[in-house]
Structure formats: structure tokens, C-alpha cells
N, CA, C and O atoms as a GROMACS GRO file, in nm:
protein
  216
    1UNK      N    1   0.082  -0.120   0.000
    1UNK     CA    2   0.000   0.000   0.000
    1UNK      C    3   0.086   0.125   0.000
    1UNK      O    4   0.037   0.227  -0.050
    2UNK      N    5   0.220   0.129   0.055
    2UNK     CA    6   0.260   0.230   0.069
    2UNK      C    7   0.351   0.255  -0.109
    2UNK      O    8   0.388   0.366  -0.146
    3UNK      N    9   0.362   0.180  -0.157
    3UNK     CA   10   0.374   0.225  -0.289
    3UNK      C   11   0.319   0.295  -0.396
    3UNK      O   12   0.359   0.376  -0.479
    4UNK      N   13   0.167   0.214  -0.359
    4UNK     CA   14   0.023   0.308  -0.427
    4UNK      C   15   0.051   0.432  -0.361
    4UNK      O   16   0.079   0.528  -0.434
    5UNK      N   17   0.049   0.449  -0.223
    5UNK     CA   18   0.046   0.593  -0.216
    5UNK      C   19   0.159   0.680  -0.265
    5UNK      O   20   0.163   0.798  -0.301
    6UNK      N   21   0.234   0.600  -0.258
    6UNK     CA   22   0.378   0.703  -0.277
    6UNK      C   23   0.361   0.774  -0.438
    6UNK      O   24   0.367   0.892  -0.470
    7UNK      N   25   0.336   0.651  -0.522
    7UNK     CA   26   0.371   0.695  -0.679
    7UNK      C   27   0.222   0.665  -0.703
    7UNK      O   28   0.194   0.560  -0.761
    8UNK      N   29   0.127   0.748  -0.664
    8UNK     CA   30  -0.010   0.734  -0.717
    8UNK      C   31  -0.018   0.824  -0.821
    8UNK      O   32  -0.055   0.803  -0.937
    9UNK      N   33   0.025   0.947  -0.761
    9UNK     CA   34   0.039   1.064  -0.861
    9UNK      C   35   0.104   1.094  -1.019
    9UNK      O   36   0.080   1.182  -1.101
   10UNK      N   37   0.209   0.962  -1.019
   10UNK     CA   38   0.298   0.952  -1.143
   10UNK      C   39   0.219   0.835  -1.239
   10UNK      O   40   0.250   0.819  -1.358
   11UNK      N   41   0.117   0.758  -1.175
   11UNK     CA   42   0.045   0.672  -1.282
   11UNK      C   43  -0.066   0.695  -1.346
   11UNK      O   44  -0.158   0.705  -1.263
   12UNK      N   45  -0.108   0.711  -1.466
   12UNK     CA   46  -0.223   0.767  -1.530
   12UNK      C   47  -0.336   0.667  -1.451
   12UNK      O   48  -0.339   0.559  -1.393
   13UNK      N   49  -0.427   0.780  -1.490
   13UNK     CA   50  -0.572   0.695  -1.419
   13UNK      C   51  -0.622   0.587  -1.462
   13UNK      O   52  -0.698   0.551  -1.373
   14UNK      N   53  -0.627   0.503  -1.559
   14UNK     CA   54  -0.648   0.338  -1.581
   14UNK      C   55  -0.538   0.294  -1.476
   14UNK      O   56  -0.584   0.266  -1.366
   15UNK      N   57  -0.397   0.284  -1.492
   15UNK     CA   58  -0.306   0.224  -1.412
   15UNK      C   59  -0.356   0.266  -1.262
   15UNK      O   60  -0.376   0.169  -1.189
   16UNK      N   61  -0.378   0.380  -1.212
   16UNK     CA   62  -0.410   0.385  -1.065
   16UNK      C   63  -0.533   0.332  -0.990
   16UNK      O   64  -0.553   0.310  -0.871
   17UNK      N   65  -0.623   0.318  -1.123
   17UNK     CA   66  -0.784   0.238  -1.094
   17UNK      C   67  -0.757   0.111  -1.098
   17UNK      O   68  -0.831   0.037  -1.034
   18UNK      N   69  -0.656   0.060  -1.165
   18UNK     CA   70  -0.599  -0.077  -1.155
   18UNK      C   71  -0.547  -0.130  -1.030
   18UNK      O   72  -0.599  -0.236  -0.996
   19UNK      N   73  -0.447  -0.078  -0.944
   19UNK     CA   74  -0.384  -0.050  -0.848
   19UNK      C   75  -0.468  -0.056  -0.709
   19UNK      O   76  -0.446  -0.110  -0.601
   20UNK      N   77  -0.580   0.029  -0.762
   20UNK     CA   78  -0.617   0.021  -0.629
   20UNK      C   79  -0.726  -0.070  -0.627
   20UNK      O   80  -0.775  -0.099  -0.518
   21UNK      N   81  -0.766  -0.115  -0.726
   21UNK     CA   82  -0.888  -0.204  -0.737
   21UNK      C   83  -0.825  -0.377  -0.714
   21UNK      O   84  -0.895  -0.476  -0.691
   22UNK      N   85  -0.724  -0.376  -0.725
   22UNK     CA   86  -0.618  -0.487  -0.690
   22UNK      C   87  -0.558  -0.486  -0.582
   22UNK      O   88  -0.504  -0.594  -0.562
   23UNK      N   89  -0.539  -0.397  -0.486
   23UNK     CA   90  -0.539  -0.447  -0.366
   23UNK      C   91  -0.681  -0.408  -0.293
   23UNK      O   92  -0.688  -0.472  -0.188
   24UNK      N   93  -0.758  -0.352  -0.305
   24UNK     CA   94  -0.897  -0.364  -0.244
   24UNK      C   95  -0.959  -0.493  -0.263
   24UNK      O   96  -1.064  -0.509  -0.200
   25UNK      N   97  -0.921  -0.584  -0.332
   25UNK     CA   98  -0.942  -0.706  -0.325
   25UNK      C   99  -0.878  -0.831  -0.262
   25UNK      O  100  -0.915  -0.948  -0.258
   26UNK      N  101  -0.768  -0.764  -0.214
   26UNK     CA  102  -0.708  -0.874  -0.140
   26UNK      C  103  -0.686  -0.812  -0.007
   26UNK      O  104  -0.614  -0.863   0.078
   27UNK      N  105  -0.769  -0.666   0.011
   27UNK     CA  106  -0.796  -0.663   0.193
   27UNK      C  107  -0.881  -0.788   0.237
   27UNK      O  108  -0.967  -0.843   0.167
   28UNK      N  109  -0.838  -0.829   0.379
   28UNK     CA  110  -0.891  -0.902   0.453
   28UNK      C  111  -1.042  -0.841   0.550
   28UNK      O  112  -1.041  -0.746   0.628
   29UNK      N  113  -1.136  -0.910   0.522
   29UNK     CA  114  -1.255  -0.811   0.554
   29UNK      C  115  -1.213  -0.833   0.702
   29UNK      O  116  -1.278  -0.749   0.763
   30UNK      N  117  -1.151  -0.891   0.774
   30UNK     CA  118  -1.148  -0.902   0.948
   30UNK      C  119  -1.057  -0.825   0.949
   30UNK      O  120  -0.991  -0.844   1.051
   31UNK      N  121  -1.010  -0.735   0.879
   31UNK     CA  122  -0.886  -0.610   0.890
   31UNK      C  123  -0.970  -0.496   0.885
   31UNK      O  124  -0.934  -0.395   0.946
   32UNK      N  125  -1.101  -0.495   0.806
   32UNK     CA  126  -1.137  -0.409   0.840
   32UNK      C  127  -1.271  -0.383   0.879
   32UNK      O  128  -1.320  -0.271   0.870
   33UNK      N  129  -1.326  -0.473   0.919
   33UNK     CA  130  -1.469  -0.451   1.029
   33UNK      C  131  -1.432  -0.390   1.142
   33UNK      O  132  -1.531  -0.342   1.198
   34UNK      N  133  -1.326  -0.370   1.203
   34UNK     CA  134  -1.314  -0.290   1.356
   34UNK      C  135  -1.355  -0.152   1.277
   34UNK      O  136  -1.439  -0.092   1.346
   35UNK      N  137  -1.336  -0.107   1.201
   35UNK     CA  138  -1.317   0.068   1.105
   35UNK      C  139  -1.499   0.052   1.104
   35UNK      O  140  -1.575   0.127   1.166
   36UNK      N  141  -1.538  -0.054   1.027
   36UNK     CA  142  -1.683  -0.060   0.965
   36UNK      C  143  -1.741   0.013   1.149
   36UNK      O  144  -1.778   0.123   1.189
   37UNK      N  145  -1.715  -0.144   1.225
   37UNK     CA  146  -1.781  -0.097   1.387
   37UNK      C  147  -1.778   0.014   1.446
   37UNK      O  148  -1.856   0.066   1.526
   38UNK      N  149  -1.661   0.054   1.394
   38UNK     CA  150  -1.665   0.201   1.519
   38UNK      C  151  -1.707   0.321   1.426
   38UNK      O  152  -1.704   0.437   1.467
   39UNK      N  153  -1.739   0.293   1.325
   39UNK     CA  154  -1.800   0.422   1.218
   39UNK      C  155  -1.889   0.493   1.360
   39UNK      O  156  -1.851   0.592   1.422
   40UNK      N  157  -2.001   0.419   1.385
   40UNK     CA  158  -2.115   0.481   1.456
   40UNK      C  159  -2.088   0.587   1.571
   40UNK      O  160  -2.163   0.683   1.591
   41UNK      N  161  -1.959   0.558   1.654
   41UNK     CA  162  -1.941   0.605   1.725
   41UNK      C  163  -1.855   0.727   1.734
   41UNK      O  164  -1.861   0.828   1.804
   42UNK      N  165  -1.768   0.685   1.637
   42UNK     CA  166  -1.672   0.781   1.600
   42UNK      C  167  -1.750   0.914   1.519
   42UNK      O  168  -1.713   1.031   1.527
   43UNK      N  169  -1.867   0.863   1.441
   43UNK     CA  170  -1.947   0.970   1.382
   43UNK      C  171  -1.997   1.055   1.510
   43UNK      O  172  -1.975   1.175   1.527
   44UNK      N  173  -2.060   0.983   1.585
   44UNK     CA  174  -2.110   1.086   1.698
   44UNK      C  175  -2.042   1.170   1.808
   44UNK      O  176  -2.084   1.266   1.873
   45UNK      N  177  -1.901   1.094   1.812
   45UNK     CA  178  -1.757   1.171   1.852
   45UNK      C  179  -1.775   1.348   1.782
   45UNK      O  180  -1.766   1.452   1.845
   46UNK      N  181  -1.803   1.331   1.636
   46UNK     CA  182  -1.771   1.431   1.553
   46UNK      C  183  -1.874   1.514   1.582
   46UNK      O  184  -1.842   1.631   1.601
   47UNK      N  185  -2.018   1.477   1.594
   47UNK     CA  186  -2.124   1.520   1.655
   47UNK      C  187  -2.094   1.580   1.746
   47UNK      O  188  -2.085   1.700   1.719
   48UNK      N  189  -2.067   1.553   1.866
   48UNK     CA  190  -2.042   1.588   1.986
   48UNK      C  191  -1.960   1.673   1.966
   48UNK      O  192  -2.023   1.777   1.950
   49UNK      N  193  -1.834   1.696   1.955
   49UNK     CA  194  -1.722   1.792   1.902
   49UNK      C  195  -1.778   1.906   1.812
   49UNK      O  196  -1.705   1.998   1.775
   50UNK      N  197  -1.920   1.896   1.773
   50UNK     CA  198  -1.981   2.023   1.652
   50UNK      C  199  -1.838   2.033   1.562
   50UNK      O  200  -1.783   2.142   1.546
   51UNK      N  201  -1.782   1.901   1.501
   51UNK     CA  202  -1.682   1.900   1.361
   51UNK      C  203  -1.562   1.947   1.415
   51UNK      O  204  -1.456   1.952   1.351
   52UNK      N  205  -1.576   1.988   1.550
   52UNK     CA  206  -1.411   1.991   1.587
   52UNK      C  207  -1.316   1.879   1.630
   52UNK      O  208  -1.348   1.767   1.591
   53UNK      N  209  -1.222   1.888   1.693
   53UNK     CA  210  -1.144   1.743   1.709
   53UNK      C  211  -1.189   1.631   1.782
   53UNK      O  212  -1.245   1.651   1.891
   54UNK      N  213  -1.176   1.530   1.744
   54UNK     CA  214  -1.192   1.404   1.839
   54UNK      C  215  -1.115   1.359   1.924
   54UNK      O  216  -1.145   1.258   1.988
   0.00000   0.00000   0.00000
């Protein structure tokens, strides 16, 4: 991942839609359901804060 980010900017957009659509497929969904779970809360963090810091 840290390559996509690094040289995202130097690959035309087919190659970078490629890139990222190729490793979004080989995330592990149990890598990222903790992010999915805490959406709810973390949204109302932001709530609470009226958009200032969390």
C-alpha cells in the first residue's frame, strides 16, 4: 500500500484504478470490520465535538 500511495500521482488513471482495485481485493474483511464498527461512534464523537477534534 505504501507504494500506491507514494507513486499514485505519477500513474495515469487506468493504471491507478488498476492498483487500487487490486489491492482492495485482497484486503482481509477481518482487517477491516473494527473501522466498519466504530464508524457509529466515531461519527457521533464528531457530533459531539460540533466538527471539531476528536
Amino acid at each position: 500500500m505504501y507504494l500506491a500511495k507514494k507513486y499514485l500521482g505519477y500513474w495515469s488513471q487506468d493504471k491507478a484504478k488498476h492498483i487500487i482495485t487490486s489491492i482492495w481485493e485482497v484486503i482481509d474483511t477481518t482487517y477491516l470490520a473494527p473501522y466498519f464498527e466504530s464508524m457509529p461512534s466515531r461519527i457521533q464523537a464528531v457530533i459531539d465535538a460540533k466538527g471539531g477534534l476528536t
